[in-house]
Each structure stands twice: as structure tokens, then as C-alpha cells.
N, CA, C and O atoms as a printed pandas DataFrame, in Angstrom:
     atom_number atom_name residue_name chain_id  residue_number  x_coord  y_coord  z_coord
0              1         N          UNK        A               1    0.830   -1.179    0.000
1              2        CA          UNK        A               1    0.000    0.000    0.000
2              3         C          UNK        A               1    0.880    1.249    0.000
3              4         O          UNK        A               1    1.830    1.197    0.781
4              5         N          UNK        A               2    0.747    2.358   -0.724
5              6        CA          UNK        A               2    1.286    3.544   -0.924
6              7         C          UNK        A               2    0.890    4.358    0.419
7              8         O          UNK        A               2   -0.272    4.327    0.826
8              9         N          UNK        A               3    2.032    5.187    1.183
9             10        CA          UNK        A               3    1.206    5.992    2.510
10            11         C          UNK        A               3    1.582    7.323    1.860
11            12         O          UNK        A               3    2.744    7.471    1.484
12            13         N          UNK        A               4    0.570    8.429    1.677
13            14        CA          UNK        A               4    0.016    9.482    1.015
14            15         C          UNK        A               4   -0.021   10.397    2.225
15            16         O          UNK        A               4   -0.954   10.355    3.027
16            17         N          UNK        A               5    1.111   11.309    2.356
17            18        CA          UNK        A               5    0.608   12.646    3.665
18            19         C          UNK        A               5    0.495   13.912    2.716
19            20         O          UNK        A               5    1.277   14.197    1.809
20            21         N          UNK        A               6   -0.558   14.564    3.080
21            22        CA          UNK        A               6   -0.979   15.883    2.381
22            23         C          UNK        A               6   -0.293   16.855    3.386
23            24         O          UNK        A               6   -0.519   16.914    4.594
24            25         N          UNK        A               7    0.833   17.815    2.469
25            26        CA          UNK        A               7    1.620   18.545    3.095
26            27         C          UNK        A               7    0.958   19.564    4.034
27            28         O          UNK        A               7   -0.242   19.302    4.103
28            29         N          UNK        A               8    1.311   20.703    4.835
29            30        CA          UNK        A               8    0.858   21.631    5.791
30            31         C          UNK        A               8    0.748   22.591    4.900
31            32         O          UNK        A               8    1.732   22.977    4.269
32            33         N          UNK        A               9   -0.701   23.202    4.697
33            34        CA          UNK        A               9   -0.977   24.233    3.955
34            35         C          UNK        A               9    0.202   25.390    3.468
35            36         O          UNK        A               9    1.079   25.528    4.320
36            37         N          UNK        A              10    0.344   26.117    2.421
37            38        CA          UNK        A              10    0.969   27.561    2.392
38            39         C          UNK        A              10    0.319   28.340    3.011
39            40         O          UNK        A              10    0.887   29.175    3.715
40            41         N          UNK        A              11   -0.602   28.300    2.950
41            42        CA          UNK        A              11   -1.610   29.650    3.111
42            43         C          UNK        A              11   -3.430   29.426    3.274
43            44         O          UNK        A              11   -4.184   28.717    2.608
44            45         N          UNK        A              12   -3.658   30.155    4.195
45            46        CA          UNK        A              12   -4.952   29.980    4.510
46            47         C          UNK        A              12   -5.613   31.217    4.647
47            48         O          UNK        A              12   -5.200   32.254    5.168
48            49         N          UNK        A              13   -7.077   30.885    3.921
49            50        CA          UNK        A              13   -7.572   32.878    4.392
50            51         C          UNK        A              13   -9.049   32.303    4.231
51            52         O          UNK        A              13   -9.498   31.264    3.749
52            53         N          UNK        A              14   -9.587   33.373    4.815
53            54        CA          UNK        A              14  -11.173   32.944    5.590
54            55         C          UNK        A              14  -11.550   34.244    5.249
55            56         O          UNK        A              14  -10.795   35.204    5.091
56            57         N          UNK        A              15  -13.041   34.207    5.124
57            58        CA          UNK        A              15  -14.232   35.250    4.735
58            59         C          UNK        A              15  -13.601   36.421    6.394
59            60         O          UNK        A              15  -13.422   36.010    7.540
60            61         N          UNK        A              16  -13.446   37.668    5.938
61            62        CA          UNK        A              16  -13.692   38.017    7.134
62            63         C          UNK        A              16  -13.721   39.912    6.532
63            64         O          UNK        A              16  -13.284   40.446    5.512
64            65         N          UNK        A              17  -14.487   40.475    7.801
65            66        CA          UNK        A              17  -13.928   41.873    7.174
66            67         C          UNK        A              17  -12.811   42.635    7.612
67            68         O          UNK        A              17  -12.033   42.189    8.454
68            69         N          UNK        A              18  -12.679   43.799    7.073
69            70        CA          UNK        A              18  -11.195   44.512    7.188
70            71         C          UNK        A              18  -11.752   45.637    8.243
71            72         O          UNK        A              18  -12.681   46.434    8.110
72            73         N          UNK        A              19  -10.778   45.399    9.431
73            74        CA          UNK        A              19  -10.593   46.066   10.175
74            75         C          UNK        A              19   -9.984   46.990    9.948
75            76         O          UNK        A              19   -8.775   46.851    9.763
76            77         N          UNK        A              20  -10.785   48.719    9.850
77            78        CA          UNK        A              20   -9.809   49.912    9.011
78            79         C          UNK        A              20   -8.680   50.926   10.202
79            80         O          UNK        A              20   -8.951   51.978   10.781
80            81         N          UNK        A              21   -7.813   50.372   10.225
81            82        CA          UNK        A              21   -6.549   51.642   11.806
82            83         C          UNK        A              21   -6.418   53.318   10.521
83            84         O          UNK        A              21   -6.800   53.512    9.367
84            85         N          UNK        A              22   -5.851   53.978   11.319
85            86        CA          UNK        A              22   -5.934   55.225   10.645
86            87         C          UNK        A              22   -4.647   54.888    9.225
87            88         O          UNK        A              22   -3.711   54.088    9.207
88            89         N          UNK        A              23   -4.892   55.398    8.680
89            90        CA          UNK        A              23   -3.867   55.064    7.435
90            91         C          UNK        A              23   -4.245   54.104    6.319
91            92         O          UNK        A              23   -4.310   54.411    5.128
92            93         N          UNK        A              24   -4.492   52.885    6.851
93            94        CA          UNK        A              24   -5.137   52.093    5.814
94            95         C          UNK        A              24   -5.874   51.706    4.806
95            96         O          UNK        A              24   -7.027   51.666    5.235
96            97         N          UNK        A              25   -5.852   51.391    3.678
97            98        CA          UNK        A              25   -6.402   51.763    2.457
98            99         C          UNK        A              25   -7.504   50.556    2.470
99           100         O          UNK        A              25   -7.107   49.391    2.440
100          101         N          UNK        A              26   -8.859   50.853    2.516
101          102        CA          UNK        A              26  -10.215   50.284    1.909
102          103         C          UNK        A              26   -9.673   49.044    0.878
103          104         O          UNK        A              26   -9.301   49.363   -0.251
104          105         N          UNK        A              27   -9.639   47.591    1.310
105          106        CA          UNK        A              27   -9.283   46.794    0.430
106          107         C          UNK        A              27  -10.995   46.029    0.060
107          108         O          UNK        A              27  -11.583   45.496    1.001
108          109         N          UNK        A              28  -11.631   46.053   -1.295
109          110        CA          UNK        A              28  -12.618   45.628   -1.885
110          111         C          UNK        A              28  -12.933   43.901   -1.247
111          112         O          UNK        A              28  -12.058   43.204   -0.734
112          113         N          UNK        A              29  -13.896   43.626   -1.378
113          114        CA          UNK        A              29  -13.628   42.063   -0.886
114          115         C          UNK        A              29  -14.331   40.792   -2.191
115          116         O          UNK        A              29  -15.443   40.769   -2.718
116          117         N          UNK        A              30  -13.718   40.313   -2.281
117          118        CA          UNK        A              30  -13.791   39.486   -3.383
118          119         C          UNK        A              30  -14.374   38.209   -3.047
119          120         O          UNK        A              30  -13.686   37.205   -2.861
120          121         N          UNK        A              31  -15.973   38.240   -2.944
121          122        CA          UNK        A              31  -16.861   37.282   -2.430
122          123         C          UNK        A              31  -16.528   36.680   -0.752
123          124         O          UNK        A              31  -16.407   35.572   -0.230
124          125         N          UNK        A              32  -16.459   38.375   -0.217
125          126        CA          UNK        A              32  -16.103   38.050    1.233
126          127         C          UNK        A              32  -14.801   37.932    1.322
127          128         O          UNK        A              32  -14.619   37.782    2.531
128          129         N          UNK        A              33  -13.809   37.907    0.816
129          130        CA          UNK        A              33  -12.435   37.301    0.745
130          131         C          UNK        A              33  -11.789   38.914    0.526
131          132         O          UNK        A              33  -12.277   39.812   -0.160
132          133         N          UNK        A              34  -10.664   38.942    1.264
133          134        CA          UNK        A              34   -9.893   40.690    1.503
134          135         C          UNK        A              34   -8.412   40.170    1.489
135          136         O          UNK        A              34   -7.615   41.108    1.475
136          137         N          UNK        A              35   -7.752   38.769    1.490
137          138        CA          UNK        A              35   -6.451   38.695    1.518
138          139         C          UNK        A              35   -6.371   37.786    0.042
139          140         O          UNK        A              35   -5.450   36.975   -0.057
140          141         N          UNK        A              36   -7.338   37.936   -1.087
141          142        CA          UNK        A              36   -6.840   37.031   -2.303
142          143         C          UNK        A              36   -6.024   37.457   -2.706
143          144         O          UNK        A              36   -5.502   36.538   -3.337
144          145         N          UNK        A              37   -5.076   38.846   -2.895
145          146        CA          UNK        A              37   -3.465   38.986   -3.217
146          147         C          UNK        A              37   -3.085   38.129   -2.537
147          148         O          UNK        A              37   -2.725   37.265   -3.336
148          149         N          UNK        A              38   -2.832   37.592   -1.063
149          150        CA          UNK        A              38   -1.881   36.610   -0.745
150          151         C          UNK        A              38   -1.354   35.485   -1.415
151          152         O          UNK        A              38   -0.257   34.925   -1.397
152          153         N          UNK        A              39   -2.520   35.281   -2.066
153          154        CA          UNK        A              39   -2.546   33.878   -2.932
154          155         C          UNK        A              39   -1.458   34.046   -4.287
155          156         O          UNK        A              39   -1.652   34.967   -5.080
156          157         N          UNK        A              40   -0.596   33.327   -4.432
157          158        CA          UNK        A              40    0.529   33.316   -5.201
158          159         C          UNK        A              40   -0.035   33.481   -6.572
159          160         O          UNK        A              40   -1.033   32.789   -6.774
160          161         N          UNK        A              41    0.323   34.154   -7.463
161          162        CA          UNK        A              41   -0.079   33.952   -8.875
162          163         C          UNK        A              41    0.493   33.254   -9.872
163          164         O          UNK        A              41   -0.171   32.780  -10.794
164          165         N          UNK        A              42    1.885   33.121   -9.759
165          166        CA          UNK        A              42    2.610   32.132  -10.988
166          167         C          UNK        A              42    2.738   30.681  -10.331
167          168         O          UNK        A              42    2.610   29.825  -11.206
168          169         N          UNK        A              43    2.938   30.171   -9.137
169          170        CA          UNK        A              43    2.687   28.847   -8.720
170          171         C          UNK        A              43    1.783   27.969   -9.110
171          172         O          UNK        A              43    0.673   28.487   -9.240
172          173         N          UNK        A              44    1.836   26.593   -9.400
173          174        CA          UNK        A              44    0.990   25.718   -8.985
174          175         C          UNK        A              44    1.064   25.375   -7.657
175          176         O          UNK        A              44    1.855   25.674   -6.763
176          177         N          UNK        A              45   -0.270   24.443   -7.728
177          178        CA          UNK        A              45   -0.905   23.938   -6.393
178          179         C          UNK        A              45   -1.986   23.765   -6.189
179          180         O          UNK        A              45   -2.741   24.604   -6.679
180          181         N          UNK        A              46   -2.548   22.754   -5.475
181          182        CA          UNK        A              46   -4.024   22.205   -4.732
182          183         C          UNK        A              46   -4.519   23.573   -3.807
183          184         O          UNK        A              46   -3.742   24.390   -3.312
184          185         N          UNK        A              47   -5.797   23.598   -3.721
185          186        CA          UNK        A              47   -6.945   24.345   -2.855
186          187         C          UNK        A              47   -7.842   23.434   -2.817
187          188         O          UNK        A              47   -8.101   22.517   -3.596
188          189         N          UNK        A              48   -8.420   23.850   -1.583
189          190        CA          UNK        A              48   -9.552   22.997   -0.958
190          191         C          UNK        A              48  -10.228   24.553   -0.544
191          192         O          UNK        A              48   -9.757   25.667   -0.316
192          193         N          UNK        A              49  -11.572   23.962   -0.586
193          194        CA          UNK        A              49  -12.651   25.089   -0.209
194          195         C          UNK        A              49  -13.228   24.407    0.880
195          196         O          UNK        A              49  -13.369   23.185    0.841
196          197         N          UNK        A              50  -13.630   25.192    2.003
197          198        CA          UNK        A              50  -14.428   24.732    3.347
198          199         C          UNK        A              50  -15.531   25.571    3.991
199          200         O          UNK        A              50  -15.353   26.775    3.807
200          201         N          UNK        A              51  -16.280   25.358    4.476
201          202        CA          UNK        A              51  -17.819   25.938    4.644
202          203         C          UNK        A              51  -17.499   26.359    6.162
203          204         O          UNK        A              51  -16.405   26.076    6.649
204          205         N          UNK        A              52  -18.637   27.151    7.013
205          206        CA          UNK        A              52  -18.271   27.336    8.070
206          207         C          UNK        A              52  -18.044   26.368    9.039
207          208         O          UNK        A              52  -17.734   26.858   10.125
208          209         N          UNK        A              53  -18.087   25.343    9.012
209          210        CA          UNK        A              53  -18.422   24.066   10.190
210          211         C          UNK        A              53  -16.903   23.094    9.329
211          212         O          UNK        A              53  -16.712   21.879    9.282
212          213         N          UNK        A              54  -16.235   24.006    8.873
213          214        CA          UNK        A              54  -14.771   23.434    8.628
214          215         C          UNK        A              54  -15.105   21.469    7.786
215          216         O          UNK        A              54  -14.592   20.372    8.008
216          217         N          UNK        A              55  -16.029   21.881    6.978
217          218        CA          UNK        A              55  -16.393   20.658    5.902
218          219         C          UNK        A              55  -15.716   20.915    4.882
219          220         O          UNK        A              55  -15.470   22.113    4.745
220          221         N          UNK        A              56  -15.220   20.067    3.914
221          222        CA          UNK        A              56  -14.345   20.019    2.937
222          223         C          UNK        A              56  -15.507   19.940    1.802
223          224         O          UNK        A              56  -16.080   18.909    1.451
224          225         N          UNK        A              57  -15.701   21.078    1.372
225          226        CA          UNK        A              57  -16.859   21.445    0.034
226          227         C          UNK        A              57  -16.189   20.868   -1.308
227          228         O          UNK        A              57  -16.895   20.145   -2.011
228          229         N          UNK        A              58  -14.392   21.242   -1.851
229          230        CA          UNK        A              58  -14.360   21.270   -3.076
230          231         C          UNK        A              58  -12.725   20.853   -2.775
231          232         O          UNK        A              58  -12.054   21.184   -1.797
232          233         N          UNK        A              59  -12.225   19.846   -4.185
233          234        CA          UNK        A              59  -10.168   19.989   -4.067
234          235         C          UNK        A              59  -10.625   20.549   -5.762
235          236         O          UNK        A              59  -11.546   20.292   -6.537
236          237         N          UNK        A              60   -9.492   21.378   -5.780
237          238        CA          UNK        A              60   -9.142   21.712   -6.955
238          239         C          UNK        A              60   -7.883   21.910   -7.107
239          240         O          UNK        A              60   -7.371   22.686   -6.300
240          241         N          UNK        A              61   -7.061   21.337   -8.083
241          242        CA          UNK        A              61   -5.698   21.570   -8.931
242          243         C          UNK        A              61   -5.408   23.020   -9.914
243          244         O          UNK        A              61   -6.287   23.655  -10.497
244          245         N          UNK        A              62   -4.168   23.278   -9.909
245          246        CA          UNK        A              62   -3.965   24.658  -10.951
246          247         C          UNK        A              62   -2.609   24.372  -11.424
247          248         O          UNK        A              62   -2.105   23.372  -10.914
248          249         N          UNK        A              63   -1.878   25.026  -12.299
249          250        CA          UNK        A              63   -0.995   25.687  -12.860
250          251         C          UNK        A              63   -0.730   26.568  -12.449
251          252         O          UNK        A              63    0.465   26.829  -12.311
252          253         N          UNK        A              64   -1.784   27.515  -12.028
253          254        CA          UNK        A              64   -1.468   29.257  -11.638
254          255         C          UNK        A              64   -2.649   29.239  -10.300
255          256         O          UNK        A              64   -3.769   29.731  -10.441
256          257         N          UNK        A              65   -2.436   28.942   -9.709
257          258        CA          UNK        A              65   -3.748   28.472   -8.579
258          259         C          UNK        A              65   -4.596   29.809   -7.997
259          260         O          UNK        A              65   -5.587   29.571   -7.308
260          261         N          UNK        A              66   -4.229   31.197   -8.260
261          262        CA          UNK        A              66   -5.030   32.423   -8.130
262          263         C          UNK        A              66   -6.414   32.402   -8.769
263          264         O          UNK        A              66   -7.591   32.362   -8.408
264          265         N          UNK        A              67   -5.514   32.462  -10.189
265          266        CA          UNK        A              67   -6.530   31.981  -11.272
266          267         C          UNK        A              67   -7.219   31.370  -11.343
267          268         O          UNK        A              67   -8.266   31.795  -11.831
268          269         N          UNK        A              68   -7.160   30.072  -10.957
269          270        CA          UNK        A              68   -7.995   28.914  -11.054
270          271         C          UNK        A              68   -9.221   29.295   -9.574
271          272         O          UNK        A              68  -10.337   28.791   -9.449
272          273         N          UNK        A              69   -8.728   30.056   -8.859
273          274        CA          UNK        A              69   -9.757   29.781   -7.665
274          275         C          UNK        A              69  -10.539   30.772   -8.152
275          276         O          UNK        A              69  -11.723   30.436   -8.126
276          277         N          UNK        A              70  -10.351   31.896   -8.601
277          278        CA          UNK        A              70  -10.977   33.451   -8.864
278          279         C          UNK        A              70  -12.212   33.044  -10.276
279          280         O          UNK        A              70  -13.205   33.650  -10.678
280          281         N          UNK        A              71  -11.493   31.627  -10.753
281          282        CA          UNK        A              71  -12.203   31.224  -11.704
282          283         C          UNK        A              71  -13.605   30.269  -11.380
283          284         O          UNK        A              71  -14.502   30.016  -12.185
284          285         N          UNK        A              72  -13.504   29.817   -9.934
285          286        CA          UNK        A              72  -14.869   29.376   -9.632
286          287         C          UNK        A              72  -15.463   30.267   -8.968
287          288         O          UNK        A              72  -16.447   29.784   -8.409
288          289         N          UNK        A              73  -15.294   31.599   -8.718
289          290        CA          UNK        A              73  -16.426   32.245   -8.129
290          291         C          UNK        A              73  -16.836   32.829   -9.367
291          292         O          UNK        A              73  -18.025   33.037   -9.610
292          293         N          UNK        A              74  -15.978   33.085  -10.106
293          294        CA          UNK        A              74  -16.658   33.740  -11.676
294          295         C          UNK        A              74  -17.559   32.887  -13.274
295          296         O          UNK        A              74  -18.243   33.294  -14.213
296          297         N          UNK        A              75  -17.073   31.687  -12.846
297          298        CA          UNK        A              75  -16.992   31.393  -13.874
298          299         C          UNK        A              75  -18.817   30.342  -13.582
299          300         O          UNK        A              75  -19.264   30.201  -12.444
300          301         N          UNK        A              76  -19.458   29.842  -14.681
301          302        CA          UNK        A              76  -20.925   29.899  -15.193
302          303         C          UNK        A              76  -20.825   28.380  -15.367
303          304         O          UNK        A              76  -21.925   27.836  -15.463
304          305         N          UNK        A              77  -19.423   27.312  -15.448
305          306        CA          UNK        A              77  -19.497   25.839  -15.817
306          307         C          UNK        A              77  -18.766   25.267  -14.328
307          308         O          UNK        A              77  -18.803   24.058  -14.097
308          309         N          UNK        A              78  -18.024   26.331  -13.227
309          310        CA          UNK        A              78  -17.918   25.491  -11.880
310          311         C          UNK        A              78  -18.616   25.250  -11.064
311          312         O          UNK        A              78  -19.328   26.052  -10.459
312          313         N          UNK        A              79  -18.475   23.257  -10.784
313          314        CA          UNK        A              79  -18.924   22.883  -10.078
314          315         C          UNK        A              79  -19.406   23.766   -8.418
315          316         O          UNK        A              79  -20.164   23.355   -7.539
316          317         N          UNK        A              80  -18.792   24.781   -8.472
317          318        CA          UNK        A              80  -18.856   25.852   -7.351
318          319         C          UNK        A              80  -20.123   26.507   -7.264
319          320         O          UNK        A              80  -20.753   26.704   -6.225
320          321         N          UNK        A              81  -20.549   26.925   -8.753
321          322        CA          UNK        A              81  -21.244   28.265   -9.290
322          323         C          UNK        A              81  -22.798   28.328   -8.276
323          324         O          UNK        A              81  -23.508   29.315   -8.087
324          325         N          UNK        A              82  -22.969   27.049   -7.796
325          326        CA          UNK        A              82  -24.527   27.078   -6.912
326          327         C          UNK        A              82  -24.379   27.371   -5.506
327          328         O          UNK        A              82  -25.280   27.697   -4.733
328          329         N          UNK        A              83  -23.103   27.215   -5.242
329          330        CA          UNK        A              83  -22.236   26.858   -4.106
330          331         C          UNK        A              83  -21.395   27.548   -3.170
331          332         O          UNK        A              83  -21.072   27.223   -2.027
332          333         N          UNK        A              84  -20.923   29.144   -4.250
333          334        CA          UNK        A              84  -20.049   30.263   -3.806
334          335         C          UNK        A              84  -20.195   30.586   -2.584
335          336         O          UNK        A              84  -19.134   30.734   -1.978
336          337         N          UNK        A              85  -21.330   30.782   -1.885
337          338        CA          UNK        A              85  -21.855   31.237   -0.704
338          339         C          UNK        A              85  -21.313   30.385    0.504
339          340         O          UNK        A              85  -21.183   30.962    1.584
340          341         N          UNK        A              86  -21.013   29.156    0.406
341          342        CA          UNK        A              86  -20.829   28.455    1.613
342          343         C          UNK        A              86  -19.171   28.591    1.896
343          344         O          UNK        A              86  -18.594   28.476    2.977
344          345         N          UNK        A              87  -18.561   28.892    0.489
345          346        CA          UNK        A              87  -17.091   29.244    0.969
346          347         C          UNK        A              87  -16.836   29.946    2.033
347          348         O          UNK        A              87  -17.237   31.106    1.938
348          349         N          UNK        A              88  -16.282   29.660    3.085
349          350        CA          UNK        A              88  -15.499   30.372    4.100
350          351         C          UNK        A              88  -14.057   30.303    4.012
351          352         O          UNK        A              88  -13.508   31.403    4.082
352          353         N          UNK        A              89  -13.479   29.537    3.909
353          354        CA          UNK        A              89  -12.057   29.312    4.277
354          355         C          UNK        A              89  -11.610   28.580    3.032
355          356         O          UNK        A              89  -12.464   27.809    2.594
356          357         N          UNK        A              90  -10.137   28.653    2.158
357          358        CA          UNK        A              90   -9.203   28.228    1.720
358          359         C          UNK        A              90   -8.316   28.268    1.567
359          360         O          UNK        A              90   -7.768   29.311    1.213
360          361         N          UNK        A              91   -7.794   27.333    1.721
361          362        CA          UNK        A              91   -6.689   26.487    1.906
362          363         C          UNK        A              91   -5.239   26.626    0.603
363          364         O          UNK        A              91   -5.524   26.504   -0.588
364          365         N          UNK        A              92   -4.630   26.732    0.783
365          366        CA          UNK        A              92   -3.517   26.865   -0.463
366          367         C          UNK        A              92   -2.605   26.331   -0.458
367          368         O          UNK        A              92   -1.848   26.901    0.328
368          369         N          UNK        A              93   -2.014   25.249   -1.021
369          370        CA          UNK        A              93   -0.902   24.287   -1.292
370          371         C          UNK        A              93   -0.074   24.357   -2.545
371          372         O          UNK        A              93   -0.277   23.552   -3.455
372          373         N          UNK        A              94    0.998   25.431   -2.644
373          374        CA          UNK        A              94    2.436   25.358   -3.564
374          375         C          UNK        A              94    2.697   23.810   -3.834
375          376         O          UNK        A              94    3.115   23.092   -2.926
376          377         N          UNK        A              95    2.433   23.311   -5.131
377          378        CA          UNK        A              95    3.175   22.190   -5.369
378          379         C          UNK        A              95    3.571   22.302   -6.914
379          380         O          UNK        A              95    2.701   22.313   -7.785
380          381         N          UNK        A              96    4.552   22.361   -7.120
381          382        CA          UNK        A              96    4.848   22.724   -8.622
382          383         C          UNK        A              96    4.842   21.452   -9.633
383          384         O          UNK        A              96    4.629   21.508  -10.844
384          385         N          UNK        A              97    5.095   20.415   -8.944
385          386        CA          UNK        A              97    4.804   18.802  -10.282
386          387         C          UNK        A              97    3.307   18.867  -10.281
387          388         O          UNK        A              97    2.449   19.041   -9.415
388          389         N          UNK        A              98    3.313   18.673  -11.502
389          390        CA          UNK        A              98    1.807   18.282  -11.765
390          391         C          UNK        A              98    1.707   17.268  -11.678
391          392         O          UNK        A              98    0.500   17.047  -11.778
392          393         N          UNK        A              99    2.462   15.957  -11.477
393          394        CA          UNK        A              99    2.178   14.650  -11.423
394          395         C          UNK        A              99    1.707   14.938   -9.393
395          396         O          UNK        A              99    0.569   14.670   -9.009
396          397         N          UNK        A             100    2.507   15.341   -8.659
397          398        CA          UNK        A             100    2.133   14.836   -7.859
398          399         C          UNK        A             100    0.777   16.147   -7.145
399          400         O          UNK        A             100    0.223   16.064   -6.048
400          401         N          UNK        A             101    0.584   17.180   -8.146
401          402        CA          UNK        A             101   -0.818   17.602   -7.498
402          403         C          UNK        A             101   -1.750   17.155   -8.237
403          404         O          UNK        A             101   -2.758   17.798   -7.944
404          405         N          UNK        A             102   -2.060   16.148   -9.316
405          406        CA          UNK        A             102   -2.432   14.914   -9.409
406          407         C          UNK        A             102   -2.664   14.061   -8.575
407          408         O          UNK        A             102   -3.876   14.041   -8.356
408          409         N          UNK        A             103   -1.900   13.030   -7.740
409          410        CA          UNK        A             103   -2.076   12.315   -6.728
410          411         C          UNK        A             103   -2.587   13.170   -5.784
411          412         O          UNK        A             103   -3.648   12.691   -5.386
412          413         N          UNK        A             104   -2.305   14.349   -5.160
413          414        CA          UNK        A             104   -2.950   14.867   -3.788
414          415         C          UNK        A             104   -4.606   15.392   -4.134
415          416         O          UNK        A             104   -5.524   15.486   -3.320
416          417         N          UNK        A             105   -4.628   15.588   -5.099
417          418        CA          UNK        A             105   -5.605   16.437   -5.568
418          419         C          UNK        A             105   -7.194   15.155   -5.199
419          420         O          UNK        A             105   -8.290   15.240   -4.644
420          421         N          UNK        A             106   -6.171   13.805   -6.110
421          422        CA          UNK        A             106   -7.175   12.878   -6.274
422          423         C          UNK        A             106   -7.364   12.497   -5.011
423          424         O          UNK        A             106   -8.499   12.221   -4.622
424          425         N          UNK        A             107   -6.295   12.428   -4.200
425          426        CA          UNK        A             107   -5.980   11.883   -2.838
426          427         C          UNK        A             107   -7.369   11.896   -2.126
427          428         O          UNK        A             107   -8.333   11.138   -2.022
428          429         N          UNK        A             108   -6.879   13.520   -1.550
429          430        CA          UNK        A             108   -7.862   14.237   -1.029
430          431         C          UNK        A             108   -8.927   14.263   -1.509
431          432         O          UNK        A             108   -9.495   15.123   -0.835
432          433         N          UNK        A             109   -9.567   13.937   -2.173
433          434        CA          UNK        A             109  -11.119   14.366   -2.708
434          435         C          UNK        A             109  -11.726   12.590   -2.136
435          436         O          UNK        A             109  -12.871   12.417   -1.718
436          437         N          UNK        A             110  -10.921   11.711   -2.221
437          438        CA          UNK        A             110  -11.848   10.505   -2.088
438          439         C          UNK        A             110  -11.408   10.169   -0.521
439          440         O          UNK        A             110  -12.087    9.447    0.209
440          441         N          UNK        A             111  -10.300   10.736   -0.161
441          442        CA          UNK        A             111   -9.976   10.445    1.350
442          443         C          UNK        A             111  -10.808   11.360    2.446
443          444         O          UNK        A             111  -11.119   10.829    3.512
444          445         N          UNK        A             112  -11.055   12.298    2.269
445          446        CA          UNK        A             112  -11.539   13.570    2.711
446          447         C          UNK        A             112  -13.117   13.517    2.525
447          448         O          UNK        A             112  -13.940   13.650    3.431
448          449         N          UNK        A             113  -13.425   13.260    0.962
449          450        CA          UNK        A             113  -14.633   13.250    0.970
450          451         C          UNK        A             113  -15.415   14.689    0.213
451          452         O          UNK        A             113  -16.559   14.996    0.548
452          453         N          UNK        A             114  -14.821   15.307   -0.585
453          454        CA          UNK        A             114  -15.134   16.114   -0.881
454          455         C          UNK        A             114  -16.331   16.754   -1.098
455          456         O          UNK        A             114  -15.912   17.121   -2.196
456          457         N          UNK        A             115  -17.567   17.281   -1.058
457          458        CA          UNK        A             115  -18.867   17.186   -0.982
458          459         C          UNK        A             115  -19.191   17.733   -2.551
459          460         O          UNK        A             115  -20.276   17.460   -3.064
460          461         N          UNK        A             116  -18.386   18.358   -3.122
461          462        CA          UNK        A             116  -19.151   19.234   -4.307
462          463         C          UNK        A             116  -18.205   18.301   -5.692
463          464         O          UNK        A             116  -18.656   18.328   -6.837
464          465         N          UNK        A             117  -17.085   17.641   -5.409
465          466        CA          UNK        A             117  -16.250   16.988   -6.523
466          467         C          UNK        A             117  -17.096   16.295   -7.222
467          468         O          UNK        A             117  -18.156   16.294   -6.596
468          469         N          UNK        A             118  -17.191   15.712   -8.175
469          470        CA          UNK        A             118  -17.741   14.865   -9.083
470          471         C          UNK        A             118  -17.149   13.578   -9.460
471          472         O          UNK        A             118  -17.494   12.423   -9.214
472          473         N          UNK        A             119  -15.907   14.206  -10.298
473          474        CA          UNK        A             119  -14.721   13.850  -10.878
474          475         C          UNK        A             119  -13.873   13.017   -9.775
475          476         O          UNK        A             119  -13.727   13.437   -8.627
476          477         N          UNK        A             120  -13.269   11.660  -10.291
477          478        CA          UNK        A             120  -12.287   11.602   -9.464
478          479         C          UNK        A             120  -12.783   10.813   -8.469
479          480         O          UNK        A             120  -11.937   10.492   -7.634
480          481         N          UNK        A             121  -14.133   10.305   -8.253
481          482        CA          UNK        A             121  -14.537    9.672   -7.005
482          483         C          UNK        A             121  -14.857    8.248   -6.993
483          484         O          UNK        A             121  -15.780    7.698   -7.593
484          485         N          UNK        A             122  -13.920    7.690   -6.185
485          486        CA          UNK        A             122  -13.840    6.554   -6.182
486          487         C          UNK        A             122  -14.844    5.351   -5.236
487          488         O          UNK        A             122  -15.051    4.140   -5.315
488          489         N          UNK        A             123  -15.279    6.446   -4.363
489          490        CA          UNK        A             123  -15.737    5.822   -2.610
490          491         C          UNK        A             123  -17.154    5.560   -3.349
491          492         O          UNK        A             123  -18.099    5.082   -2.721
């Protein structure tokens, strides 16, 4: 049997609002979300989306993983598109082989249980 550990997140950011101190510039919020600059733009890597009660809603894989996430709150064919609302929290994982955010991607969705995946499900 193969033993599969899903690395410790890069980065994590949660729905929240911006607390304004004197000086600070009004940052827009992007479906509740105020730290999506954090999120790397030329990296690959896995995201997972999670609801408030810390349930694993969605895994998704990228090339450019900003993109790809900014692309299910926008986009009209993701599995997300009914779904945007329950996002609270995600998760961000730098992995630059695509073979192996392949394996984690698939990993996680049938180990975890993903609630909104389709694709990929083995259980």
C-alpha cells in the first residue's frame, strides 16, 4: 500500500472583514475574501474550499492556482457556481509537479470526501 501525507498548507484565508486603523487603504472584498493577493499567482498547487463548520466542500488543482480559484467564483461551468456562498475558508498548497498535485488532488477528494467533486470519485 502507498502511505500518502498531504503537506501543511501555504496559506490559509477565511471570509472576514477589514478592520480599518488610521492610514489604511479600503481593500474591496472578493466574495467576502480581503487577503486574495496573498494567494501566489505564478505557482501551482491544490486548494480545498471549506464551509463554516470546517467541511471540505471542493479539491481543486492549478498551474497558476489564483486563477484557477478566482475562476470558480466567476466562472458559469464550476462545479462551485450554486455553491459560492458556503465558501469560508481556503486552503492553499504550492506544489509545482503536476504529477504529484495529481495524486494529492485525487488523494484528497476521495480520502476527505469532498462534498461538491464529481470527478475523481472513487468511494
Amino acid at each position: 500500500m502507498i502511505k500518502i501525507e498531504l503537506p501543511k498548507p501555504d496559506l490559509v484565508i477565511r471570509q472576514r472583514e477589514q478592520v480599518l486603523k488610521p492610514g489604511d487603504v479600503q481593500i474591496t472584498p472578493y466574495f467576502g475574501f480581503i487577503d486574495f493577493h496573498k494567494i501566489t499567482r505564478d505557482k501551482g498547487g491544490i486548494f480545498f474550499f471549506y464551509n463554516e463548520k470546517n467541511e471540505l466542500l471542493f479539491v481543486g488543482k492549478a498551474r497558476k492556482i489564483r486563477q484557477r480559484i478566482k475562476k470558480h467564483f466567476e466562472d458559469n461551468v464550476s462545479p462551485m457556481k450554486n455553491h459560492r456562498d458556503e465558501i469560508f475558508k481556503i486552503e492553499v498548497y504550492e506544489i509545482e509537479d503536476p504529477m504529484e498535485r495529481e495524486i494529492y488532488e485525487t488523494y484528497a477528494i476521495n480520502t476527505l470526501r469532498a462534498k461538491y467533486n464529481t470527478e475523481k470519485v472513487f468511494y
